[in-house]
GUVO-55546 format. One record per residue: residue number from 1; residue in three letters; z, x, y of N, C-alpha, C in turn. Coordinates in Angstrom, 3 decimals. Layout:
k|r|n_pz|n_px|n_py|ca_pz|ca_px|ca_py|c_pz|c_px|c_py
NUM|ALA|Z|X|Y|Z|X|Y|Z|X|Y
...
This chain:
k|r|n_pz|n_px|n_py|ca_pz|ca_px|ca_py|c_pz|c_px|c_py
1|UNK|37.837|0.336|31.264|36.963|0.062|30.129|37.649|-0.918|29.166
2|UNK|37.185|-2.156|28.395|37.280|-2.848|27.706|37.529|-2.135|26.514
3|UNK|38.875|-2.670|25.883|39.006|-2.066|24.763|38.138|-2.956|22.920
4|UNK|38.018|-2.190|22.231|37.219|-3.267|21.191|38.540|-3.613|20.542
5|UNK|38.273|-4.845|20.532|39.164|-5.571|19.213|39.297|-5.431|17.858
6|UNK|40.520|-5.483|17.118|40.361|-4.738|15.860|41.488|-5.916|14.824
7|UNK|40.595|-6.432|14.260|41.830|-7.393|13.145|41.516|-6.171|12.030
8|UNK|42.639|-6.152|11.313|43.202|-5.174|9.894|43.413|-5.761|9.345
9|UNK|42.746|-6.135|7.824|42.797|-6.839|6.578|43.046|-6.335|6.002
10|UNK|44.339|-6.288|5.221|44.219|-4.974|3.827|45.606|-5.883|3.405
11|UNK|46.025|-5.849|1.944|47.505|-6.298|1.621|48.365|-5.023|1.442
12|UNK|47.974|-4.114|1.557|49.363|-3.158|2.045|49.812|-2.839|2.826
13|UNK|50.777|-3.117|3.156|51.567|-3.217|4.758|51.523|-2.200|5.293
14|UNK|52.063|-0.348|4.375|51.542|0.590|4.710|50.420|1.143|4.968
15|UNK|49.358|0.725|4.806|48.012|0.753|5.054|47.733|0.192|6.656
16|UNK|48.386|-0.961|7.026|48.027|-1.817|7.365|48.420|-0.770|8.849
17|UNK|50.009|-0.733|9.059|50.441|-0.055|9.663|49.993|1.400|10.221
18|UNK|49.444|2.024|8.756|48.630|3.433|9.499|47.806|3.189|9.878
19|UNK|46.906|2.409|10.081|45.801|2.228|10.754|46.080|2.100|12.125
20|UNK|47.329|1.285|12.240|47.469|0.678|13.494|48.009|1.546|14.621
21|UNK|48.551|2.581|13.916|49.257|3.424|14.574|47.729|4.402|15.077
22|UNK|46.938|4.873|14.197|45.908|5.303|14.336|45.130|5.488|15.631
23|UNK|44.786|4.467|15.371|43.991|3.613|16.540|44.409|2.947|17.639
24|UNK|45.680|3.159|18.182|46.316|2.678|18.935|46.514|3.912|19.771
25|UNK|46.926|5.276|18.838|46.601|6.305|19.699|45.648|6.983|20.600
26|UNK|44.138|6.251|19.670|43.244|6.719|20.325|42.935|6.016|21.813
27|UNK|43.470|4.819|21.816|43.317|4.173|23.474|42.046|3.251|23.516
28|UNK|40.971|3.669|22.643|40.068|2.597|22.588|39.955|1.181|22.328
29|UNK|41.256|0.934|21.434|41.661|-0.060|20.336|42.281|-0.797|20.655
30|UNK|42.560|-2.178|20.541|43.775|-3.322|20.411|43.748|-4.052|19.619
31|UNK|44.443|-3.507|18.493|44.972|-4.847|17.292|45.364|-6.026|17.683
32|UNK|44.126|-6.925|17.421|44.905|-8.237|17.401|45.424|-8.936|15.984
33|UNK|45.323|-8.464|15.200|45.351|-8.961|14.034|45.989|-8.215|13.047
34|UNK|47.111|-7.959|12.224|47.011|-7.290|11.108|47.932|-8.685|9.700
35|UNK|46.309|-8.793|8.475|46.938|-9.714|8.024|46.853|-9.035|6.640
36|UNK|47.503|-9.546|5.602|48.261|-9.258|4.317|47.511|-10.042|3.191
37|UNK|47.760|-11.562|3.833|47.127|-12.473|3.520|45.832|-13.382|3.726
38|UNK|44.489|-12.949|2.380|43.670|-13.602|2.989|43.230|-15.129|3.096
39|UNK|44.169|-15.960|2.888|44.090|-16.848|2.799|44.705|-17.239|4.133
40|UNK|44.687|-16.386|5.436|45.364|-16.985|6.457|43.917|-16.158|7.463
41|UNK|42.903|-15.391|6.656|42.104|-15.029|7.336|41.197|-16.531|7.973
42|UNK|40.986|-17.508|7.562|39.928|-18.191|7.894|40.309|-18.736|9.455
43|UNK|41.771|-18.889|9.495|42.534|-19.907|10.761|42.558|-19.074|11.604
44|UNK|43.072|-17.566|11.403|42.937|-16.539|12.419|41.510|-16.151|13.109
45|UNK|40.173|-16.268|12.180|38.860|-16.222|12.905|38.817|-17.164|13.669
46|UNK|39.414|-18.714|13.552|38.433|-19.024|14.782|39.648|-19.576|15.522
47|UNK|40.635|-18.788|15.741|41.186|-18.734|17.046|41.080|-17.172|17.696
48|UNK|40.493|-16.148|17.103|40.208|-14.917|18.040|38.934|-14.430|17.024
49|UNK|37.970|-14.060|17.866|36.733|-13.496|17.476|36.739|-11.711|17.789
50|UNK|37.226|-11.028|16.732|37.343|-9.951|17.062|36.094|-8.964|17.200
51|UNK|36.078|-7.749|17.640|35.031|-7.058|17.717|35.030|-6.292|16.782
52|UNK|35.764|-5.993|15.685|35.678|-5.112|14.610|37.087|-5.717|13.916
53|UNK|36.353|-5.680|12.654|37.078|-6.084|11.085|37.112|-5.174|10.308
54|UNK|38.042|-4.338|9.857|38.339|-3.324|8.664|39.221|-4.362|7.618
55|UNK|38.233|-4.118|6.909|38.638|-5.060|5.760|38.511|-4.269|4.113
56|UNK|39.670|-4.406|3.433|39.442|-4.039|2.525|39.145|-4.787|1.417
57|UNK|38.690|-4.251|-0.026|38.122|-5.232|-0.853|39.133|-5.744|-1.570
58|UNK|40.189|-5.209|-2.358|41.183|-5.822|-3.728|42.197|-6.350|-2.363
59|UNK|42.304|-8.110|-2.742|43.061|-8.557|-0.981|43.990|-9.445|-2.142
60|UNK|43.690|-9.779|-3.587|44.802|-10.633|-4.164|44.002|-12.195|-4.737
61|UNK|44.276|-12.982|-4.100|43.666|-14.615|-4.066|42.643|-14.485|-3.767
62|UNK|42.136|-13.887|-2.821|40.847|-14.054|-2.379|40.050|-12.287|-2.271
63|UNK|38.928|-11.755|-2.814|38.770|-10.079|-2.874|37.612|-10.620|-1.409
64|UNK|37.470|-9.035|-1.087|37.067|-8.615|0.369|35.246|-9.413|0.418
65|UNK|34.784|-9.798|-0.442|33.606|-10.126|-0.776|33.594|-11.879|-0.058
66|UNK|34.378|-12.398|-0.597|34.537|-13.859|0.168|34.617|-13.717|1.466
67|UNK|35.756|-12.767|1.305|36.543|-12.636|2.927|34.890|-12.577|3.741
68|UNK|34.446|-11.398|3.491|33.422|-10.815|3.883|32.286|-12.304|4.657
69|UNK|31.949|-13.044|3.638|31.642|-14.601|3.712|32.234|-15.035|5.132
70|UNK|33.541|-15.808|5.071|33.993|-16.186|6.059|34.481|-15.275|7.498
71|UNK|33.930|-14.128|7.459|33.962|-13.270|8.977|32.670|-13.583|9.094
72|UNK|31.412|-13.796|8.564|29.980|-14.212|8.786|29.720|-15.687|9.075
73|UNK|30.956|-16.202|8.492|30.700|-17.674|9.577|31.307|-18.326|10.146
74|UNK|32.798|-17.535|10.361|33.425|-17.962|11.479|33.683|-16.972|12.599
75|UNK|33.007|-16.103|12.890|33.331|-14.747|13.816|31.650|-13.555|13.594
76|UNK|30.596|-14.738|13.545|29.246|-13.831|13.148|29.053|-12.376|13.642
77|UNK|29.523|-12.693|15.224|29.467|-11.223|15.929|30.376|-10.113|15.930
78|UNK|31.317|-10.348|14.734|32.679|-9.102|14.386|31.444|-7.796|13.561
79|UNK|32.029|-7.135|13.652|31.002|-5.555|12.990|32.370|-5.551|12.016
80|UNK|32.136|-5.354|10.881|32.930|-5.404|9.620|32.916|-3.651|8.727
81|UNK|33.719|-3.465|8.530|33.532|-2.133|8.149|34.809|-2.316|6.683
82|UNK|34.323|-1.727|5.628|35.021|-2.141|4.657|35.326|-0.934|4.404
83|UNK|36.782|-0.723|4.178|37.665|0.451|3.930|38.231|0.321|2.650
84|UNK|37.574|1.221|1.278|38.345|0.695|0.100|39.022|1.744|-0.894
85|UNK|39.575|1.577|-1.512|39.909|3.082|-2.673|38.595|3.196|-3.771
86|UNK|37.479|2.027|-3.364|36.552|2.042|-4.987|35.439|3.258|-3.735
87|UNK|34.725|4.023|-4.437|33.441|4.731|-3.920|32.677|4.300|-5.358
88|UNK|32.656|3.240|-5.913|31.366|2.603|-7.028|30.619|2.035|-5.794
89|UNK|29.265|2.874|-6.363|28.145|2.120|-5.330|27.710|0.662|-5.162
90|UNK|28.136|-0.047|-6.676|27.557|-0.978|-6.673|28.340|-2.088|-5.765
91|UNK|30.124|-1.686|-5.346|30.709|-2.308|-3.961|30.099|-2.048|-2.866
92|UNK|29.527|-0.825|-2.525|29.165|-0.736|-1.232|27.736|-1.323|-0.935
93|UNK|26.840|-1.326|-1.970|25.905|-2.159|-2.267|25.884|-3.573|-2.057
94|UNK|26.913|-4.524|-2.387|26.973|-5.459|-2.557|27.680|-5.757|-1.253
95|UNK|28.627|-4.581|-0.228|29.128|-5.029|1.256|28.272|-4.867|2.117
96|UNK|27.421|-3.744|2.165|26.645|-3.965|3.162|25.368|-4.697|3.009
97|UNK|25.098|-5.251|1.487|24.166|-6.633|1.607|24.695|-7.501|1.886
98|UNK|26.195|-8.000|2.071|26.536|-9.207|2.559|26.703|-9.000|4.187
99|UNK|26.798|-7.876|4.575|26.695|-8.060|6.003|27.390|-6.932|7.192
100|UNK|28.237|-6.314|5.773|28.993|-5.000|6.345|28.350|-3.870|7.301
101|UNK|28.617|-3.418|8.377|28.002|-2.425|8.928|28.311|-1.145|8.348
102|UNK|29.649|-0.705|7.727|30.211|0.213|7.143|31.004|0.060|5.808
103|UNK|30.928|1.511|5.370|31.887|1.450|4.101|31.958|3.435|4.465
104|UNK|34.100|3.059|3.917|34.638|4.083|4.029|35.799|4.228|2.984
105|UNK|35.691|5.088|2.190|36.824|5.050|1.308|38.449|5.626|1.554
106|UNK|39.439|5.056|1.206|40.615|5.644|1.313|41.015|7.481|1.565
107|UNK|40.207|7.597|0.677|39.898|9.350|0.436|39.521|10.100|1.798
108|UNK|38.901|9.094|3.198|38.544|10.199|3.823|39.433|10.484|4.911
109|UNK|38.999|11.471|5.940|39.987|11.715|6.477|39.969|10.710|7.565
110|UNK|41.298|10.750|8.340|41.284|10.460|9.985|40.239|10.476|10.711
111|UNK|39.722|11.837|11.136|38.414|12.205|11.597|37.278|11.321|11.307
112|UNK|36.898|11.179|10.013|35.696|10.450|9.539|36.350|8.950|9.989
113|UNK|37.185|8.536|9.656|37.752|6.873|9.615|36.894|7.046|11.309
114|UNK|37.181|7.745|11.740|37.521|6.840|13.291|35.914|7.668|14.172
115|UNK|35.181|8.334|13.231|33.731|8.981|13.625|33.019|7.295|12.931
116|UNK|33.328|6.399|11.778|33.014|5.520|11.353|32.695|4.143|12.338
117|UNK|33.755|4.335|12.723|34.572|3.185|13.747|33.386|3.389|14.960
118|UNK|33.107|4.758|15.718|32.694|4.577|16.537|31.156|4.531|16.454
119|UNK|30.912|5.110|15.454|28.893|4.861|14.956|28.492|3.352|14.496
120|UNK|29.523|2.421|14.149|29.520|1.261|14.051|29.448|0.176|15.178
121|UNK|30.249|0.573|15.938|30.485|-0.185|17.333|29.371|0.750|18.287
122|UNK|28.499|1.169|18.471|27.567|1.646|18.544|26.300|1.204|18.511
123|UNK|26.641|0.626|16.941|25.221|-0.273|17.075|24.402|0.315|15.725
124|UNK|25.327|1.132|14.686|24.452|2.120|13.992|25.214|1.510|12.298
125|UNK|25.054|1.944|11.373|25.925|2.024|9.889|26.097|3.203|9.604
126|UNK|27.540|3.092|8.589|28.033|4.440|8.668|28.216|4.337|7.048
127|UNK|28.324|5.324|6.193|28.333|5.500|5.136|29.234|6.560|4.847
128|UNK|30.508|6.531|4.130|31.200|7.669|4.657|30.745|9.049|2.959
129|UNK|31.273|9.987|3.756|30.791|11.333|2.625|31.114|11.375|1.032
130|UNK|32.034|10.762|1.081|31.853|10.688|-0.609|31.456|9.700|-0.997
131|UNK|30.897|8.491|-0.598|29.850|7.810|-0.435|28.583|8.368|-1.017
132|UNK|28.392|9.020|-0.300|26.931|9.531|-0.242|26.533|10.672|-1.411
133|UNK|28.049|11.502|-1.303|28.002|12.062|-2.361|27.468|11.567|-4.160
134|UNK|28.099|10.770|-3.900|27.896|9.749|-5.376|26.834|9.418|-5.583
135|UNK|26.275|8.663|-4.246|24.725|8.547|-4.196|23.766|9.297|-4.701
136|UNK|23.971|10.695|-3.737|23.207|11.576|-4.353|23.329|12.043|-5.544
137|UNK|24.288|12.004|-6.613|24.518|12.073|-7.886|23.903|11.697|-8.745
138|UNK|23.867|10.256|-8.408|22.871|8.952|-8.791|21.528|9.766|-9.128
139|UNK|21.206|9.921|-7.847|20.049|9.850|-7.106|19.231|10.874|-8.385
140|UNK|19.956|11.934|-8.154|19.206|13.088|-9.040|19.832|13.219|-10.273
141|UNK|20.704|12.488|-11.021|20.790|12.016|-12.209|19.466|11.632|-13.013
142|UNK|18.887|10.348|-12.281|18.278|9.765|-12.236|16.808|10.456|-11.858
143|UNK|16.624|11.272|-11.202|15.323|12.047|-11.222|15.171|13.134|-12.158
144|UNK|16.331|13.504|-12.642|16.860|14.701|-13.536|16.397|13.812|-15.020
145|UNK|16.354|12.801|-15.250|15.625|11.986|-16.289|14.312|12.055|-16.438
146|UNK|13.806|11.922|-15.548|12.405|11.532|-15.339|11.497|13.131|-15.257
147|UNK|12.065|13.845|-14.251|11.472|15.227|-14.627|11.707|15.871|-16.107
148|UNK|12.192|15.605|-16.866|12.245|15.845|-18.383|11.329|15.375|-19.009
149|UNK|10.848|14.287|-18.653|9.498|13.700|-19.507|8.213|14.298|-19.273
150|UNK|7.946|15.697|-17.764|6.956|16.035|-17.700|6.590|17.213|-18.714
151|UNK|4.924|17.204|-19.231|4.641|18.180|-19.590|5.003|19.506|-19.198
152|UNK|4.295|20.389|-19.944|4.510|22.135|-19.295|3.473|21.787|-18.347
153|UNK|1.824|21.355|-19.105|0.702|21.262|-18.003|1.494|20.859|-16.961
154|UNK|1.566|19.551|-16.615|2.369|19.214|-15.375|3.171|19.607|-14.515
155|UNK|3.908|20.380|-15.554|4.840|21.350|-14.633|4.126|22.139|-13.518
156|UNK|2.519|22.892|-14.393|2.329|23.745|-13.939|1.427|23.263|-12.530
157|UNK|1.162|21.953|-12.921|0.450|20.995|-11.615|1.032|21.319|-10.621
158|UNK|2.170|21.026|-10.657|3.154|20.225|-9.445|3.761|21.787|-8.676
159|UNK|3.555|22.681|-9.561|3.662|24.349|-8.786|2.234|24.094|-7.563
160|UNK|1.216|24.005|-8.386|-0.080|23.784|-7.357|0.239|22.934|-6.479
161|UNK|0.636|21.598|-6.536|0.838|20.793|-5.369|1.658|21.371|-4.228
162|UNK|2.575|21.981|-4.602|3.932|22.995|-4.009|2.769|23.679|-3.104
163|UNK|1.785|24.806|-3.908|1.055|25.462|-2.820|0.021|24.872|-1.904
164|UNK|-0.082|23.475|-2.161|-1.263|22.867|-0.593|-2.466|22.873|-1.855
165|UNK|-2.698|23.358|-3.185|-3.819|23.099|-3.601|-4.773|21.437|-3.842
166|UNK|-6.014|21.518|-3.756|-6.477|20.257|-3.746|-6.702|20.607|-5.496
167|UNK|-7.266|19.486|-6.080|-7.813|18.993|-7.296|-8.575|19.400|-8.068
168|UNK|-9.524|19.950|-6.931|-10.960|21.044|-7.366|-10.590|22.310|-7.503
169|UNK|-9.339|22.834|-6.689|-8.572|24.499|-6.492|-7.794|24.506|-7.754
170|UNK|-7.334|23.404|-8.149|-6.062|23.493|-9.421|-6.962|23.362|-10.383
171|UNK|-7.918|22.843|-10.657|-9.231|22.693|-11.535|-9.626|24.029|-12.365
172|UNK|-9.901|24.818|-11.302|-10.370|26.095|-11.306|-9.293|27.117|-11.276
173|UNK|-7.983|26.942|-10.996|-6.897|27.751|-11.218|-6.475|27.906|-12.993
174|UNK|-6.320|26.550|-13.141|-6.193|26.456|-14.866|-7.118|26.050|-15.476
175|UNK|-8.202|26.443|-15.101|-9.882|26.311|-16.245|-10.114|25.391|-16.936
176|UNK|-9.673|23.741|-15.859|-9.947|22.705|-16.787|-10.652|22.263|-15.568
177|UNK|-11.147|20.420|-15.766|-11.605|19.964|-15.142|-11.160|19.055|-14.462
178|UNK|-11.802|18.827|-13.033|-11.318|18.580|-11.905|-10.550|16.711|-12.324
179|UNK|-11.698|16.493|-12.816|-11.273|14.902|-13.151|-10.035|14.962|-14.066
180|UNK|-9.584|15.986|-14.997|-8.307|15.782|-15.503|-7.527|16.092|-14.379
181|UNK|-7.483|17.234|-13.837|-6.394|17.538|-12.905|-6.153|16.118|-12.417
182|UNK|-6.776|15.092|-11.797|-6.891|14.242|-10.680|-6.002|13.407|-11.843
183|UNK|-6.383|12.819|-13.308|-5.549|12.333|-14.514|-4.279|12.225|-14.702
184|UNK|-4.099|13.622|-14.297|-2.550|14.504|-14.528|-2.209|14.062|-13.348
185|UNK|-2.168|14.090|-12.467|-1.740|13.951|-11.350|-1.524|12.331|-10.965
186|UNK|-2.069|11.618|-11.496|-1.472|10.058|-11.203|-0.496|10.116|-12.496
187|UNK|-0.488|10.780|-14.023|0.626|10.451|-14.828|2.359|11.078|-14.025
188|UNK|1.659|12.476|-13.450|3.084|12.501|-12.697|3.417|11.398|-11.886
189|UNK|2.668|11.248|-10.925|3.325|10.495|-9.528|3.854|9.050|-10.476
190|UNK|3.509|8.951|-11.808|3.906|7.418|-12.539|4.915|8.163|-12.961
191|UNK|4.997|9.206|-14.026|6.843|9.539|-14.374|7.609|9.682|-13.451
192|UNK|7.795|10.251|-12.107|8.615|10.596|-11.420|8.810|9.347|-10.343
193|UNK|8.296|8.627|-10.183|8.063|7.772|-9.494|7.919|7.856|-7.883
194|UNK|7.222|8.740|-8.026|6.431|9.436|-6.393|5.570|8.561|-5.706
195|UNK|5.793|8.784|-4.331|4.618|7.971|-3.637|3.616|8.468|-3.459
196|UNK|3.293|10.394|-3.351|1.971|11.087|-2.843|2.275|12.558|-3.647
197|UNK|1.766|13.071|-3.646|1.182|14.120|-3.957|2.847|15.146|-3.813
198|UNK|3.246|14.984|-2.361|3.722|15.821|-1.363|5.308|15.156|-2.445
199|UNK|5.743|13.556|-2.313|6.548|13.732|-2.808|7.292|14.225|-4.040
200|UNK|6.188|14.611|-4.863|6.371|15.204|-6.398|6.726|16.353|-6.287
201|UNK|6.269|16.602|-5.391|6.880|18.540|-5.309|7.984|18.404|-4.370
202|UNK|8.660|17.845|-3.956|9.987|17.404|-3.238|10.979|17.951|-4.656
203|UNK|10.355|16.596|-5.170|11.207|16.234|-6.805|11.295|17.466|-7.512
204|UNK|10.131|18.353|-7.551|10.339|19.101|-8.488|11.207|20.596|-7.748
205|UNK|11.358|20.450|-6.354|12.262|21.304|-5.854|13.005|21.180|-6.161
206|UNK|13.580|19.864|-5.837|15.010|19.307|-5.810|15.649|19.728|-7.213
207|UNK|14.896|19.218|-8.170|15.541|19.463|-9.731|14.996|21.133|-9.934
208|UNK|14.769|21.895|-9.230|14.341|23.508|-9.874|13.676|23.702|-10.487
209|UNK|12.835|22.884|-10.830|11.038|22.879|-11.847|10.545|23.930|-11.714
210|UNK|10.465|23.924|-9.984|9.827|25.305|-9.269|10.350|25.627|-8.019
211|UNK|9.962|26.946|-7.514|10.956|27.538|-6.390|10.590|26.722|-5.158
212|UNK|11.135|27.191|-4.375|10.979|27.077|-2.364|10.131|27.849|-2.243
């Protein structure tokens, strides 16, 4: 079996080195590359086109974002996976819009580094767990805002939506009329910023509005 190719970008030599040792154990791997300097990355792409780039972002003269640039146009078909100490979303945001298949932070383990490595070369993106963690932080930070702006009425809507009720059933549950219910029910799906019915009561699980 063909082993995948692996250039290592990072300026710490110790870094550079555990990796190499890493992945060298596993048998899949052959470093062709481990550089320090990215200003020697451009000459090294186009004399070997590797199959995987772990690249990190803080590189000195040049940060992993350029770099990132010149593996996209001198080595288009390398799968790039950016290994960094930042988990700010707005880096991993900004690597895998430039072209990154992965992002993995310093923090994770062995295990994950190299579960990364292989969901990438695969054909897939990998996002590693405290990654995601953060994300989801975000995520319901950010919905945790927005469910604050709903009424009590509303509240008590989005219990009905929870049970499968239609418009005319919630109408007649809280002794108003059907055309408000239907009212209320587009001001939620506008505060929370829902697509249907179904996703508002997601939201209001998620934040504990109302039960499971």
């Amino acid at each position: 079996m063909e082993k995948v190719t692996v250039m290592i970008i990072d300026d710490h030599e110790l870094i550079r080195d555990a990796w190499t040792i890493l992945l060298s154990k596993d048998g899949r791997f052959q470093i062709t590359e481990k550089l320090g300097d990215p200003e020697e990355v451009e000459e090294k792409l186009k004399k070997k086109q590797p199959d995987l780039v772990l690249l990190d972002i803080n590189l000195g003269s040049k940060d992993g974002f350029e770099v990132l640039e010149l593996i996209k146009k001198y080595s288009p078909n390398s799968k790039v996976i950016a290994v960094s100490m930042h988990n700010q979303t707005i880096y991993v945001k900004r690597m895998i819009k430039g072209g990154a298949k992965g992002y993995i932070t310093k923090n994770s383990s062995a295990q994950e580094f190299l579960h990364g490595i292989e969901m990438v070369m695969k054909g897939g993106r990998y996002i590693c767990k405290e990654v995601k963690n953060v994300l989801a932080a975000q995520m319901l930070a950010g919905e945790r805002s927005k469910v604050n702006r709903l009424t009590y009425r509303e509240i008590e809507i989005i219990k009905c939506l929870r049970e499968g009720l239609s418009s005319k059933e919630i109408a007649a549950k809280l002794t108003v009329t059907e055309e408000a219910v239907k009212g209320q029910v587009k001001n939620i799906l506008s505060k929370l910023g829902a697509n249907d019915r179904t996703h508002a009561a997601v939201i209001g699980l998620r934040n504990g509005i109302i039960d499971a």
